[in-house]
C-alpha positions as CSV (number, residue, x, y, z in Angstrom):
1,X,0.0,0.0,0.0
2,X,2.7,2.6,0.4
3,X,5.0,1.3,-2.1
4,X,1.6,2.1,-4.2
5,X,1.2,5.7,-2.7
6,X,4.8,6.2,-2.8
7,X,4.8,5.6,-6.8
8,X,1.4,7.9,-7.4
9,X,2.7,10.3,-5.8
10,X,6.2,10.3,-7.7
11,X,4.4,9.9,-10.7
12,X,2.2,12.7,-9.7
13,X,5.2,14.0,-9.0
14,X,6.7,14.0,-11.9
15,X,3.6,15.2,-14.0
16,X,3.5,18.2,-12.1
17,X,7.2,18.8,-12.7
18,X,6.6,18.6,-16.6
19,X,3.5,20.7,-16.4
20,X,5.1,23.5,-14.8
21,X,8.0,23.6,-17.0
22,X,5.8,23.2,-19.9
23,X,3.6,26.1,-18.5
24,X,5.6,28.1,-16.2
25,X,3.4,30.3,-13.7
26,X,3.0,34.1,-13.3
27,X,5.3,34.2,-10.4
28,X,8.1,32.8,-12.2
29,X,7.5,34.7,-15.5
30,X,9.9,38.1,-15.7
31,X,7.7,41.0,-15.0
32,X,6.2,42.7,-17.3
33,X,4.8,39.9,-19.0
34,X,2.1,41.5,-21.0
35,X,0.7,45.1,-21.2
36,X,0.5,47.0,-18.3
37,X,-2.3,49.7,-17.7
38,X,-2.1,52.9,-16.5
39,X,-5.6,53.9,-15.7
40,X,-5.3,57.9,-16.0
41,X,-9.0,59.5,-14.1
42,X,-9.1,62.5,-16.6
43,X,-9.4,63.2,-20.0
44,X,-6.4,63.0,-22.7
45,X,-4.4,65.6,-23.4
46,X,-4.0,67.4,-19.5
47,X,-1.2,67.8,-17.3
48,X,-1.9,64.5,-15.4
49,X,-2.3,62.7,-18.7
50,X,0.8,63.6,-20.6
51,X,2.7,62.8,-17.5
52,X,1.4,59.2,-17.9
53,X,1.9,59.1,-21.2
54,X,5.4,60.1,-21.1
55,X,6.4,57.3,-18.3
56,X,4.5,55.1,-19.9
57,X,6.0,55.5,-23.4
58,X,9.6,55.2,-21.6
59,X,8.4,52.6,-19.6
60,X,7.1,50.3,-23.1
61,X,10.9,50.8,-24.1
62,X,12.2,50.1,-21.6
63,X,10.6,46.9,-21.0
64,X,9.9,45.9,-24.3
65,X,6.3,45.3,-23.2
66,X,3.5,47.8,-23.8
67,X,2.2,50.6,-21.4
68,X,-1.1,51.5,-22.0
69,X,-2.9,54.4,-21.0
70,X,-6.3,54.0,-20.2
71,X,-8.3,57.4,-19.8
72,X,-11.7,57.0,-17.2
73,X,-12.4,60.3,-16.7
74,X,-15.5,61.4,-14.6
75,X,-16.5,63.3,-11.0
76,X,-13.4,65.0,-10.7
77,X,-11.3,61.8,-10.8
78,X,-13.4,59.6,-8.8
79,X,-14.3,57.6,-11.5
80,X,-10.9,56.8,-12.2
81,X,-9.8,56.2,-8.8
82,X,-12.7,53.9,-8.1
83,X,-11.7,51.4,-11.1
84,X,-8.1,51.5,-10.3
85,X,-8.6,50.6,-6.7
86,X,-10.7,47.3,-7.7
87,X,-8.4,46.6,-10.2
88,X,-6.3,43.0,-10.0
89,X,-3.5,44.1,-7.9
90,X,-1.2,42.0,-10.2
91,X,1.3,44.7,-10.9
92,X,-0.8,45.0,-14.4
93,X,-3.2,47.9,-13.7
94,X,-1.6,51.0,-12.0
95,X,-3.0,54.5,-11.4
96,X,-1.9,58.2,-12.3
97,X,-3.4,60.2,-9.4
98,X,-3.3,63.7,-8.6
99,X,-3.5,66.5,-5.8
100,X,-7.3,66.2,-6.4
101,X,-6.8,62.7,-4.9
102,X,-5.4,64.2,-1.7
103,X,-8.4,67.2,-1.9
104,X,-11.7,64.8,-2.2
105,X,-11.3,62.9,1.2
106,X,-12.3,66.9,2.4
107,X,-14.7,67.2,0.5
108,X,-16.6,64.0,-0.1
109,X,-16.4,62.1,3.0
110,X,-18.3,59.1,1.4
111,X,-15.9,58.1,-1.7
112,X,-16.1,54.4,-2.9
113,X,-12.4,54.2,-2.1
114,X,-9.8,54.9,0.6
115,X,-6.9,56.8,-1.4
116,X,-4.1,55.7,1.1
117,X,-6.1,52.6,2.4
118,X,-7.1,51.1,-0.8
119,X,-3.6,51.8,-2.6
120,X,-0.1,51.6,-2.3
121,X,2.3,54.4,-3.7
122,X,4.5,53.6,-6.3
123,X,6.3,57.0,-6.9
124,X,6.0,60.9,-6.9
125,X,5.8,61.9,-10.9
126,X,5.9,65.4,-11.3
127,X,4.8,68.8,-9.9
128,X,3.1,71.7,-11.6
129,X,3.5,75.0,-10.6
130,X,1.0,77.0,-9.9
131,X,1.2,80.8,-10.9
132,X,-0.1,84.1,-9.6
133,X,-1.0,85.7,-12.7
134,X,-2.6,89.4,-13.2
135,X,-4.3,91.1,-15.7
136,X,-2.3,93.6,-17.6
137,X,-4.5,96.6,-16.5
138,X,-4.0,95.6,-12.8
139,X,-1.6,98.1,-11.0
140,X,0.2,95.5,-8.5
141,X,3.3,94.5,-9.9
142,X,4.5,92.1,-6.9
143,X,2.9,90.2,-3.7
144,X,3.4,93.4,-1.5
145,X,1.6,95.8,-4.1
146,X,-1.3,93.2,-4.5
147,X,-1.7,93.0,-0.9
148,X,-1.8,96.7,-0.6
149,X,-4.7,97.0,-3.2
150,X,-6.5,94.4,-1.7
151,X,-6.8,96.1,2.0
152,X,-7.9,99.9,0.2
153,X,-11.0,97.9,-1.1
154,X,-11.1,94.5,0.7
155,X,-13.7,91.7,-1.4
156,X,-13.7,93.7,-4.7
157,X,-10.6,91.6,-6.4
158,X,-11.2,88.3,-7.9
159,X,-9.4,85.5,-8.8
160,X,-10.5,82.4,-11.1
161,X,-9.6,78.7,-11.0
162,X,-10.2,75.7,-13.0
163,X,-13.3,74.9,-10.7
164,X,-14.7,74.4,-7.5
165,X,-12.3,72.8,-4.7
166,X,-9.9,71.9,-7.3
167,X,-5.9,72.6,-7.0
168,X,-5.8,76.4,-8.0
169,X,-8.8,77.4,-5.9
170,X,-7.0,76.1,-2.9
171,X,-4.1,77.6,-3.7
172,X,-6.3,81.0,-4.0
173,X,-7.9,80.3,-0.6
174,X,-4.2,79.6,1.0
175,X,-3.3,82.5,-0.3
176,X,-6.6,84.9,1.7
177,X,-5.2,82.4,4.7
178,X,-2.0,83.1,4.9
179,X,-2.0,86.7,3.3
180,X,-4.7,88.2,5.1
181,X,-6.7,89.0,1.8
182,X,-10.1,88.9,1.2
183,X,-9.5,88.2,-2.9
184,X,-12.8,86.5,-4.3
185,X,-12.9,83.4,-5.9
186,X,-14.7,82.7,-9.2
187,X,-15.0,79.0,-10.4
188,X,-14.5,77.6,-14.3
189,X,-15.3,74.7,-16.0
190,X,-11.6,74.1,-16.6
191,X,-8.5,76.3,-16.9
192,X,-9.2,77.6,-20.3
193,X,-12.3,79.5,-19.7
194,X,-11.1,80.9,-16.7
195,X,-8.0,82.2,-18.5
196,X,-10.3,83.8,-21.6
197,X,-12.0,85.8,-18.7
198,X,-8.6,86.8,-17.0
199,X,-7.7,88.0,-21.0
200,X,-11.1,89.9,-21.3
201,X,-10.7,91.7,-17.2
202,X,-13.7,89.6,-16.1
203,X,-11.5,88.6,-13.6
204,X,-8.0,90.6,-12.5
205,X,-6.3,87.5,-11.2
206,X,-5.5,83.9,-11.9
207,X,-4.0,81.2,-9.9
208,X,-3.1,78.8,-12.7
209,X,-0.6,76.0,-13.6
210,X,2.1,76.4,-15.1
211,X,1.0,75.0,-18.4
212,X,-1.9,76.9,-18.9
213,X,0.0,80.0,-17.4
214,X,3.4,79.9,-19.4
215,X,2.4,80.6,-23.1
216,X,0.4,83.9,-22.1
217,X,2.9,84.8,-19.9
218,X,5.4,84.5,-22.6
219,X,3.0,86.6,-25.0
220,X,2.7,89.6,-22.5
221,X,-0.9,88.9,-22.1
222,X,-0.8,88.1,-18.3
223,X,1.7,89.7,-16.0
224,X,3.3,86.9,-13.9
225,X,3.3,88.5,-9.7
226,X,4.8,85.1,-8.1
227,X,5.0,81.4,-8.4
228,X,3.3,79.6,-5.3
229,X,6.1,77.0,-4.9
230,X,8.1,76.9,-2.1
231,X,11.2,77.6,-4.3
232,X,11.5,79.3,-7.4
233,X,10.6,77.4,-10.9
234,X,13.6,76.7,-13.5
235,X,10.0,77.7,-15.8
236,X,9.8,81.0,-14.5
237,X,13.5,81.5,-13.1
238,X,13.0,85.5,-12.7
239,X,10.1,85.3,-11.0
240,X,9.9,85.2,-6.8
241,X,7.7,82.8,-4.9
242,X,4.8,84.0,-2.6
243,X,6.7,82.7,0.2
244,X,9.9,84.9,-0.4
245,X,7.1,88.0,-1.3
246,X,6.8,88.4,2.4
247,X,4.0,85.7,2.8
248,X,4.8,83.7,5.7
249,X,2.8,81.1,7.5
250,X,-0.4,81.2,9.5
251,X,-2.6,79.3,10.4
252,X,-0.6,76.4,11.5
253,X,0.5,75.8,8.2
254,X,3.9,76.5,7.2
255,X,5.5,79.0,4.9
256,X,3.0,79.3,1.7
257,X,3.4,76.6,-0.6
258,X,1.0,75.0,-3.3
259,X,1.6,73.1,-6.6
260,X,-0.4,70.4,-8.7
261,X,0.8,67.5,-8.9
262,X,0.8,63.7,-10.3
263,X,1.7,60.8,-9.2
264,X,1.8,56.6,-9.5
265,X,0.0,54.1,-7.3
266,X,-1.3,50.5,-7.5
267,X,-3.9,48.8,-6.5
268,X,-2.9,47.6,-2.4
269,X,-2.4,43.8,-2.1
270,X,0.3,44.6,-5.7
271,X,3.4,42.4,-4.3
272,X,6.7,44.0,-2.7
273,X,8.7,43.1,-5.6
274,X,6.5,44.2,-8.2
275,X,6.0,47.5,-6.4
276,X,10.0,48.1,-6.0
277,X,10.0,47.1,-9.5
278,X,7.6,49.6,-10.5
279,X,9.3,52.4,-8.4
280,X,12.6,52.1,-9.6
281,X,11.7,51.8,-13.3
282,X,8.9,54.8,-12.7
283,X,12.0,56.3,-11.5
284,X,14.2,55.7,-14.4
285,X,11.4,57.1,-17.1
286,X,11.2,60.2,-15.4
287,X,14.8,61.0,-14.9
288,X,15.6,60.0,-18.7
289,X,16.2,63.8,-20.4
290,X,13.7,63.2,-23.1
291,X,10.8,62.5,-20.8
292,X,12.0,65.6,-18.5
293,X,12.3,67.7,-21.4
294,X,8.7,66.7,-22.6
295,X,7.3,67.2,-19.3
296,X,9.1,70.8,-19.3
297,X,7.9,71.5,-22.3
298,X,4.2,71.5,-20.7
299,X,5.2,73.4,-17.4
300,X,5.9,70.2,-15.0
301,X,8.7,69.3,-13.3
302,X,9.7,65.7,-13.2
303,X,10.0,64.5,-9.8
304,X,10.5,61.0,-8.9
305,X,10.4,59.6,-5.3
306,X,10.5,56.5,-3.4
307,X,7.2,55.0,-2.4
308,X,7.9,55.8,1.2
309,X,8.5,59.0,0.2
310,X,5.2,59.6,-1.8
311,X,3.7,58.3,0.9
312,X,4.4,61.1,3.9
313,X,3.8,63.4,1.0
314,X,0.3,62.1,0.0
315,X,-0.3,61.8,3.7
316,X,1.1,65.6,4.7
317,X,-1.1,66.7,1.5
318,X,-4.0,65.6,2.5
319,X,-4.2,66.8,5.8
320,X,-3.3,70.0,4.8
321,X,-5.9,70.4,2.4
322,X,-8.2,69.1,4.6
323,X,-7.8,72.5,6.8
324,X,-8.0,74.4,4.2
325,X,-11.0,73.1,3.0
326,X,-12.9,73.4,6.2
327,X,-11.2,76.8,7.1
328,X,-12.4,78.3,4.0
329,X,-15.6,76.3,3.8
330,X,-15.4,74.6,0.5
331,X,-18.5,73.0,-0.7
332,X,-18.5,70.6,-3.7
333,X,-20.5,72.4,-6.8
């Protein structure tokens, strides 16, 4: 009787052995294997979306396996966010999220996904600055000036963003915070309509990112007053930060300091390996000259991290955010 088990089981054995050379499973296949996705929660063409698609395009040579980008736009990037985070956490579906990701926990306590629970970070991609911009016809000239005009009349200068709660508002409603301004915000549809009305004087001022900013800066049809990172932008070299304008922190916030931004993620549950995998080659894209100089070429700033890295960031972000929002009273349109 166990001579007979014995010998099943070697010849069980030994038909396992074959099969799994024959067919050799996922885990011992070289990753990628097959297509990866990059599910992008916005449409083609934005700043979040050409960073994708210039780390993914990298990222299919440098595997020799395609990237794809796969665009789910929809409720501010909820949509998006909400596929990725039931996606297979195989290493083959990834996410391209963005400071709205670290916004919406503030402002929709109810979303169908944890973004810090439900996912684990991959890598910081790049940062966008955001710019101060003025109509031509506005007399301020610089942070101090603004702030001047803004106290002679308080509530009658306005600013416009790319919508409700998103990025450039905040970085607006920092701004009142930490500035002691009472500048009015007007909400868009999207960056381009808000910068038609900034051309036409519907509005005076603009917090937008850099890549909607930089080609009317360059055209003298805006007049750039300061960038709102923390350092100066190799973008806009000549022109000063808020922060070194004289705008220090309040609030229990540090010194002023807002940018847009995009990042990588997977799905949580993606294996170690695959994720330092990931990281490093995310890494590698976005430090390779041509995708920096594509990424420059739309205002953003490559700027690759380590996931632990992206992590206190995401974190630090969100609850940052999150007192702005309820300082300022944000509602969702």
């Amino acid at each position: 009787m166990t001579q007979q088990i014995t010998r099943r089981h070697c010849i069980a054995g030994g038909a396992a052995a074959a099969a799994a050379l024959a067919f050799p499973s996922l885990a011992q296949q070289p990753y990628p294997s097959r297509p990866v996705r990059f599910i992008v929660p916005f449409p083609a063409g934005g700043p979040v979306d050409t960073t994708g698609r210039a780390v993914a395009q990298k990222l299919s040579e440098l595997w020799g396996q395609q990237a794809i980008i796969d665009n789910r736009a929809g409720a501010g990037g909820i949509v998006g966010a909400d596929i990725a985070s039931r996606s297979v956490a195989d290493g083959y579906n990834l996410f391209v999220c963005s400071i709205h990701h670290a916004v919406l926990p503030s402002l929709k306590p109810k979303l169908p996904y944890d973004i810090e629970r439900d996912f684990v970070p991959l890598s910081f991609g790049a940062r966008f600055p955001v710019v101060l911009v003025a109509h031509p016809s506005l007399p301020a000239r610089n942070v101090a000036e603004l702030i001047a005009l803004d106290r002679k009349a308080p509530g009658t200068l306005s600013f416009g963003s790319s919508g409700n709660g998103g990025g450039t508002h905040l970085a607006g409603e920092l701004f009142n915070m930490q500035a002691g301004t009472k500048l009015q915000h007007v909400p868009y549809k999207g960056s381009a309509p808000a910068m038609t009305d900034l051309l036409g004087g519907q509005v005076q001022l603009m917090f937008a990112d850099a890549p909607t900013a930089l080609p009317q800066i360059k055209g003298g049809k805006v007049r750039a007053i300061a960038v709102a990172s923390a350092r100066r932008t190799v973008l806009l070299p000549d022109v000063p930060t808020v922060a070194e304008s004289g705008v220090a922190g309040l609030s229990g916030l540090s010194g002023y300091e807002a940018y847009s931004w995009a990042a990588f993620m997977a799905p949580a549950g993606t294996p170690k390996d695959i994720v330092q995998r990931l990281s490093a080659d995310i890494g590698r894209a976005l430090n390779d000259p041509q995708v920096s100089l594509r990424l420059h070429e739309v205002g953003a700033e490559a700027a690759p991290s380590t996931p632990e890295a992206f992590a206190k960031t995401l974190h630090a972000e969100i609850a940052k955010w999150t007192q702005v929002v309820r300082t300022a009273n944000i509602r969702m349109d």
